[in-house]
C-alpha positions in Angstrom: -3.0 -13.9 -25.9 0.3 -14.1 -27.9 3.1 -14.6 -26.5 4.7 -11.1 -27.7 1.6 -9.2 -26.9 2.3 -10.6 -23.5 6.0 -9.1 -23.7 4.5 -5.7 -24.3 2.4 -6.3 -21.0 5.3 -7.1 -19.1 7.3 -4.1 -20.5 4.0 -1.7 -19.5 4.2 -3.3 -15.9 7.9 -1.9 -15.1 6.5 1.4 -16.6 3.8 0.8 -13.7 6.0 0.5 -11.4 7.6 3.7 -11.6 3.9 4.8 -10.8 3.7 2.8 -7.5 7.1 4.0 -6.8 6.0 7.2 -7.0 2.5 6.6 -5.0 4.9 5.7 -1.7 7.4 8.2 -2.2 4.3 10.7 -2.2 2.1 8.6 0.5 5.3 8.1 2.8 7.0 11.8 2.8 5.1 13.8 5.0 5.8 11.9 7.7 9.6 13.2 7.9 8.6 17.0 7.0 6.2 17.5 9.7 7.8 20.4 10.9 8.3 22.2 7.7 4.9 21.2 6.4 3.1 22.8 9.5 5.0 25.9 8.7 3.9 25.9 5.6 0.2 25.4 6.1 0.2 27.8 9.1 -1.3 24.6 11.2 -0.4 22.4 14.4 1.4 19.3 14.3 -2.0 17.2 15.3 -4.3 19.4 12.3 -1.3 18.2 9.9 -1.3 14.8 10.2 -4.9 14.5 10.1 -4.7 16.5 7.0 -2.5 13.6 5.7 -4.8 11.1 6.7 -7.2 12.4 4.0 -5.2 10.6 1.3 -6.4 7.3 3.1 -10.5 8.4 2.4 -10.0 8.7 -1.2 -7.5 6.0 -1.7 -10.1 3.5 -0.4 -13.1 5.3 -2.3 -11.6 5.7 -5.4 -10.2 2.0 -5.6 -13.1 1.0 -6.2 -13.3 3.4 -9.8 -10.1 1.9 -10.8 -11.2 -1.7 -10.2 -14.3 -0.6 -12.6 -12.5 1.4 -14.7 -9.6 -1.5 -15.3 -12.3 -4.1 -16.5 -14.1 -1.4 -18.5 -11.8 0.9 -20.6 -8.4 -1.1 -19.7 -5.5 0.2 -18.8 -3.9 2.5 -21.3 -6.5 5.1 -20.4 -6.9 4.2 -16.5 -3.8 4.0 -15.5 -3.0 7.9 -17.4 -5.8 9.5 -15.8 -4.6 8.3 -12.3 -1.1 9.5 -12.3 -2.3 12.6 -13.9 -4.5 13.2 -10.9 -1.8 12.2 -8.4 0.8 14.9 -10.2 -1.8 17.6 -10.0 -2.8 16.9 -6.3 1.5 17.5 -5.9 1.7 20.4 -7.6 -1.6 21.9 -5.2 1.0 21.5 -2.1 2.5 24.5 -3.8 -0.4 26.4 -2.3 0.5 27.5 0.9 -2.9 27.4 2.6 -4.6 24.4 4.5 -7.8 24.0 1.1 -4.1 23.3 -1.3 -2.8 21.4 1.6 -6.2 19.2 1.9 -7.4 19.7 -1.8 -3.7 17.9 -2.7 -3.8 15.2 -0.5 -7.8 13.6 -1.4 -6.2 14.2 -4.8 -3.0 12.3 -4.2 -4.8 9.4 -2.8 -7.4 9.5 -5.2 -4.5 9.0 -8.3 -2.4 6.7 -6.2 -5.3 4.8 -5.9 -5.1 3.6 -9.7 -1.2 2.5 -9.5 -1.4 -0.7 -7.4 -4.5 -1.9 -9.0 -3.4 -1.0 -12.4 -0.1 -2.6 -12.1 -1.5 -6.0 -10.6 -3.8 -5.8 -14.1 -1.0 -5.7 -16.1 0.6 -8.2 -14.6 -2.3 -10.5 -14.7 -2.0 -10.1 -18.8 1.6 -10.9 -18.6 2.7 -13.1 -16.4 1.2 -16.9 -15.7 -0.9 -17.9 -12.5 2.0 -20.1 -11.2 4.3 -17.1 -11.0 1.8 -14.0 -10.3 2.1 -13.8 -6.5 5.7 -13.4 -7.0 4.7 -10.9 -9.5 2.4 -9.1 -6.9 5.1 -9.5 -4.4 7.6 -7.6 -6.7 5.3 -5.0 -7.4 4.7 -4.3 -3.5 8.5 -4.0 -3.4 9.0 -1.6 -6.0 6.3 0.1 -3.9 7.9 0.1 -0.2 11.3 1.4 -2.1 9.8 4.5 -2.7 8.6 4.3 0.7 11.9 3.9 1.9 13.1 6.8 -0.5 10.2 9.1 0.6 11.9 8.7 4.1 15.7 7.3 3.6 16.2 10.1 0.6 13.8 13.0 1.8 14.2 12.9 5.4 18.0 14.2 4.6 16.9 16.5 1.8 14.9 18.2 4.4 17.6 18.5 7.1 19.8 19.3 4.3 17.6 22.4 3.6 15.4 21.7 0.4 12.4 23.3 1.0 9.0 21.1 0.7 7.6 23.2 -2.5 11.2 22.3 -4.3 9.9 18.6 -3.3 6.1 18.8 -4.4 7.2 20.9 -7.7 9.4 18.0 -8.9 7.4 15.2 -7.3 4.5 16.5 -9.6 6.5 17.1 -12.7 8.4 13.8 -12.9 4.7 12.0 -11.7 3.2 13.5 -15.0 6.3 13.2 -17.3 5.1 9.4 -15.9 1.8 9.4 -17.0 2.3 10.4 -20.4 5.1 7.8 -20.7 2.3 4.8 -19.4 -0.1 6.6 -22.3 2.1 5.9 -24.9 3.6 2.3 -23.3 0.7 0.4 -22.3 -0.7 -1.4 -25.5 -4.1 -0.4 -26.7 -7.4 -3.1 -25.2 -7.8 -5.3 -28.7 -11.4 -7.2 -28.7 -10.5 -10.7 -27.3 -11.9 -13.9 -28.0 -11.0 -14.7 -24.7 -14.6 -15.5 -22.5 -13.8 -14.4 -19.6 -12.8 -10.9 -21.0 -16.0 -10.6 -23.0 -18.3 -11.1 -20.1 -16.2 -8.2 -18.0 -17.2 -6.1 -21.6 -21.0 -6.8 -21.3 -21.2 -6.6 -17.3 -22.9 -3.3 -16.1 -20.5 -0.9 -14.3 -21.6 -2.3 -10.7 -22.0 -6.3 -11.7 -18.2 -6.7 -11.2 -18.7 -5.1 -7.7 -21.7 -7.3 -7.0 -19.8 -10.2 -7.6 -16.7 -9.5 -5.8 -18.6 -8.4 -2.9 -21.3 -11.3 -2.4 -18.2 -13.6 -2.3 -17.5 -13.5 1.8 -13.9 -14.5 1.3 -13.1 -11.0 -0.7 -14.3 -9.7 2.5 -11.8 -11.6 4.8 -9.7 -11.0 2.5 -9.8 -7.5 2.6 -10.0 -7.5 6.5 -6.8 -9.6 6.9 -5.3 -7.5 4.3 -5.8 -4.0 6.5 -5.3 -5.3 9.8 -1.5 -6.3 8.4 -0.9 -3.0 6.5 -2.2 -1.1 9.2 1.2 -0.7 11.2 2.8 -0.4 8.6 0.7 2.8 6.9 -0.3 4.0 9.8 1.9 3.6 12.7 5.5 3.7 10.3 4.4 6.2 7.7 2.8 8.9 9.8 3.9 8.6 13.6 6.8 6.3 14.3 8.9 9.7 13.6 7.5 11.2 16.2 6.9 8.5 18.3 10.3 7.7 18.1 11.7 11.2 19.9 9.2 11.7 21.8 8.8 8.3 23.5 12.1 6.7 22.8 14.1 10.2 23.0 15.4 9.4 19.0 17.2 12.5 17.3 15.2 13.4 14.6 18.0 11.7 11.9 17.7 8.1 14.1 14.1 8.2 14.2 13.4 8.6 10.5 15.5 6.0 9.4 14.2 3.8 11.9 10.5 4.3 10.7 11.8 3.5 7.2 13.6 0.1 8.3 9.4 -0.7 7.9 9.7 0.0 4.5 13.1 -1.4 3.9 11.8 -4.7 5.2 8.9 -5.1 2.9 11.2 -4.6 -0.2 12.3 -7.9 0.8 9.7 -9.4 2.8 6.8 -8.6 -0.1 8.8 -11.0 -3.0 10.4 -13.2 -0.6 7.0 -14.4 0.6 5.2 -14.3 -2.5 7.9 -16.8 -4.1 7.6 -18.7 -0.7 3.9 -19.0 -1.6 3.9 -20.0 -5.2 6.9 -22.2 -4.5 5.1 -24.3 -2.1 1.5 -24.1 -3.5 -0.2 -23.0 -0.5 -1.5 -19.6 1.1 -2.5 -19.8 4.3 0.6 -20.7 6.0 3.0 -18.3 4.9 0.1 -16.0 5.7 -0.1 -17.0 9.2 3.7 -17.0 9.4 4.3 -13.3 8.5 1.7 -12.2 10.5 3.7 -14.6 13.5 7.1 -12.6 12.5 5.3 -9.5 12.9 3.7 -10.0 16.5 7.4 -11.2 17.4 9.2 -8.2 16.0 6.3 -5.9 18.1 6.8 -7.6 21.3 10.5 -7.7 21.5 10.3 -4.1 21.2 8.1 -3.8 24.1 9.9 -7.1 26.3 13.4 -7.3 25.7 14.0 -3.8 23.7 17.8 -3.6 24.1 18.4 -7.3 22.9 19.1 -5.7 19.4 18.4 -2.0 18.4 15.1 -0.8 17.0 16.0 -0.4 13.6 16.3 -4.3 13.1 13.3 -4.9 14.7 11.3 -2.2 12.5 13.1 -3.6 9.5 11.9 -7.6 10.9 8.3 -5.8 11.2 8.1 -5.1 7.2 9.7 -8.2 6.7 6.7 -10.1 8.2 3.9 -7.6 7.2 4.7 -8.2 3.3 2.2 -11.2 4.1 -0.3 -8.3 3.4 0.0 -9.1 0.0 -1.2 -12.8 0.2 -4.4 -11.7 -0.2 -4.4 -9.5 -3.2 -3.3 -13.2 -5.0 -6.2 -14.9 -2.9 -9.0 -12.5 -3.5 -7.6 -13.0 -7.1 -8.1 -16.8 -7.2 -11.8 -17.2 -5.3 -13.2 -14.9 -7.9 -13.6 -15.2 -11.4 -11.1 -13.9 -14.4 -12.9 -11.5 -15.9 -13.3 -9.4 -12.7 -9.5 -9.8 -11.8 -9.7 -5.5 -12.2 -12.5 -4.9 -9.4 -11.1 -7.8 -7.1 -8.4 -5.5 -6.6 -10.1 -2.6 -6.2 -12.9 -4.0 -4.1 -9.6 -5.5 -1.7 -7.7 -1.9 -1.8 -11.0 -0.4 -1.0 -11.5 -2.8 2.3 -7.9 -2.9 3.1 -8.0 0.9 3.0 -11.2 1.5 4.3 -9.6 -0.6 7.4 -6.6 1.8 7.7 -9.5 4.9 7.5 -10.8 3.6 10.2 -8.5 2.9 12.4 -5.9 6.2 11.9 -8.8 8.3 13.9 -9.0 6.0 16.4 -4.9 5.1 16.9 -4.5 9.3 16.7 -7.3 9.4 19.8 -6.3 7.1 21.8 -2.2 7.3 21.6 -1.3 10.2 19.0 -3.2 13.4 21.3 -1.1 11.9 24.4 1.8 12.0 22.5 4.9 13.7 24.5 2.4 14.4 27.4 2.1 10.9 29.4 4.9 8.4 30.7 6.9 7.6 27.9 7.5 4.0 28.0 3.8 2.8 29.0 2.7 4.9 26.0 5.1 3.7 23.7 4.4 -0.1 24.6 0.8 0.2 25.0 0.7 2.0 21.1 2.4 -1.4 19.8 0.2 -3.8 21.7 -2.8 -1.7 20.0 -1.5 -3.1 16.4 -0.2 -6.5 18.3 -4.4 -7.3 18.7 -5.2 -6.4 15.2 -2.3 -8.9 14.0 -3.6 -11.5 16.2 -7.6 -10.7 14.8 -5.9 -11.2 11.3 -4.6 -14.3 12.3 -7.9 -15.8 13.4 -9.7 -14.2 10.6 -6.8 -16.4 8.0 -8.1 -19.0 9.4 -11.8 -18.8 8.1 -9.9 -18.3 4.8 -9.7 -20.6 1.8 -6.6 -22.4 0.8 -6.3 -21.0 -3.2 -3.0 -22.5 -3.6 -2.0 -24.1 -6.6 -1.3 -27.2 -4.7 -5.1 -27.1 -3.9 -6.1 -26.4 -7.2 -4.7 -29.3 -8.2 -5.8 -31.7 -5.6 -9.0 -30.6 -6.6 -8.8 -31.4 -10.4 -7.5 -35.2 -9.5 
């Protein structure tokens, strides 16, 4: 690929971004306009967040359409039908009834699904292997902004009196003012003579799945993947508000900006660890080591709680969990090029499907006892819950392949 058409891929990948940015804005604010949205649906507070849960059941489905869809029509056309869908499934939480509220969400997590995926494949046409974690890692912090905005920024919009359909009118306008931008940006697939690419061509639609998926280490990969992003998507983006006051007796103001220190971390943590990786050629240990930082950040807030306040230790949790990303580089490297698309999907849709299944059983055994038990036990026995996960992840990283470039080249001599 010239080097100019590789400009034009670079310049297509911050236009991506503003799509991811947009994806956590939308994935992230419902968790500080709880109240209003369960006015608005004529629901309970328990209904509602399940309702938001939905986004996680197409988000993990339809990951693996955009992996397919990536290798097969590119991203031009991809990456415009996605953020069209995830503007539309805004505009449908103008409906004021719990099919809108529902219909919206499935459809926000089925466009959202495209953004990360797509933005990792244009990357991979513009950046160079020795710099694409930190690529990756940059994305992922574009990402967590707008999940710091969608609680930082709308949490005092909504004390402040803007009304959620004022929120879900513009979040769906400026989301498909986005998609047409990305339709005209992103250049048009031209017929490479590049192998790699001309095999995705000629695979069947399910060939790249087949491949990805017989390959055990896309599956740890995956696994390690969901059990790190699982506090983090499930614990700071839909209950740590109301965990917060009603465990830790937070104001409503305190407790959404300490959920968001989550976030806030992973802005840094996410490139910060990714240049970490490609600097020093290897994986696994910087893997292992954000995963350690996380366990830490967890059990000072259950052992020594007042040795610093909550919102650095929230902000030290996304700092370690940006490790989560390791793997999307990984599950990248122990598959072939030309199925670099469905790799990604096939990892967002095991990552995801992780987070699917454990949001039902987190709300069951911690979010229905919520407010109605002793506060402290509940609260420290919610973060040793994710504290096993991390430590499952950690022994699962260690089954894991070393993809480093370090490796790669130890392996060439």
């Amino acid at each position: 690929m010239s080097s100019s058409l590789k400009k034009f891929y670079i310049i297509a990948w911050v236009f991506g971004l503003v799509f991811y940015f947009l994806d956590y804005v939308i994935r992230s604010a419902p968790a500080v306009m709880i109240p209003q949205l369960v006015d608005n649906f004529n629901t309970t507070e328990l209904k509602l967040i399940s309702m938001i849960g939905t986004y996680y059941y197409t988000y993990s489905t339809c990951s693996l359409i955009a992996g397919i869809a990536l290798d097969k029509f590119g991203a031009k056309k991809s990456l415009f039908v996605g953020t069209l869908i995830l503007g539309i499934g805004c505009l449908l939480f103008l409906l004021s009834t719990q099919i809108g509220g529902v219909s919206g969400r499935l459809l926000q997590g089925a466009g959202c699904a495209f953004a990360f995926p797509g933005c990792v494949y244009l990357a991979s046409k513009g950046f160079s292997s020795k710099s694409l974690a930190t690529a990756i890692g940059v994305t992922q912090c574009i990402g967590m902004l707008g999940g710091t905005a969608g609680q930082f920024v709308v949490g005092p919009w909504m004390e402040a009196g803007v009304s959620v359909h004022a929120f879900w009118l513009w979040s769906g306008i400026a989301t498909i003012i986005t998609a047409f931008c990305l339709f005209f940006v992103i250049p048009k697939e031209q017929k490479s003579e590049n192998t790699s690419d001309n095999e995705a061509k000629h695979l069947g639609y399910l060939e790249p799945y087949k491949i990805v998926f017989r390959n055990p280490q896309s599956w740890l990969c995956g696994i390690i993947s969901g059990l790190l992003f699982a506090p983090t998507t499930i614990f700071a983006m839909t209950w740590a508000v109301a965990f917060f006051q009603k465990d830790k007796q937070f104001a409503f103001h305190d407790a959404a900006v300490t959920s968001a220190m989550v976030a806030f971390g992973w802005v840094f943590g996410c490139p910060l660890l990714g240049f970490i990786t490609d600097k020093i050629g290897r994986r696994k240990p910087v893997l292992i080591g954000g995963a350690i930082l996380m366990i830490l950040s967890l059990l000072q807030m259950i052992v020594l709680p007042d040795l610093y306040s909550a919102k650095v230790s929230m902000f030290i949790l996304g700092l370690g969990s940006g490790a989560a990303m390791i793997p999307y580089s990984v599950i990248k490297e122990t598959n072939p090029d030309y199925v670099k698309g469905s790799s990604t999907g096939a990892i967002n849709f095991i990552t995801f499907g992780v987070t699917t299944l454990l949001s039902p059983v987190f709300s069951n055994l911690f979010g229905k006892d919520l407010g109605l038990s002793d506060a402290t036990i509940h609260f420290q026995n919610s973060l040793f819950f994710w504290i096993g996960g991390i430590v499952l992840a950690i022994i699962i990283s260690l089954m894991l392949k070393e993809t480093g470039t370090k490796v790669q080249v130890e392996n060439k001599i």
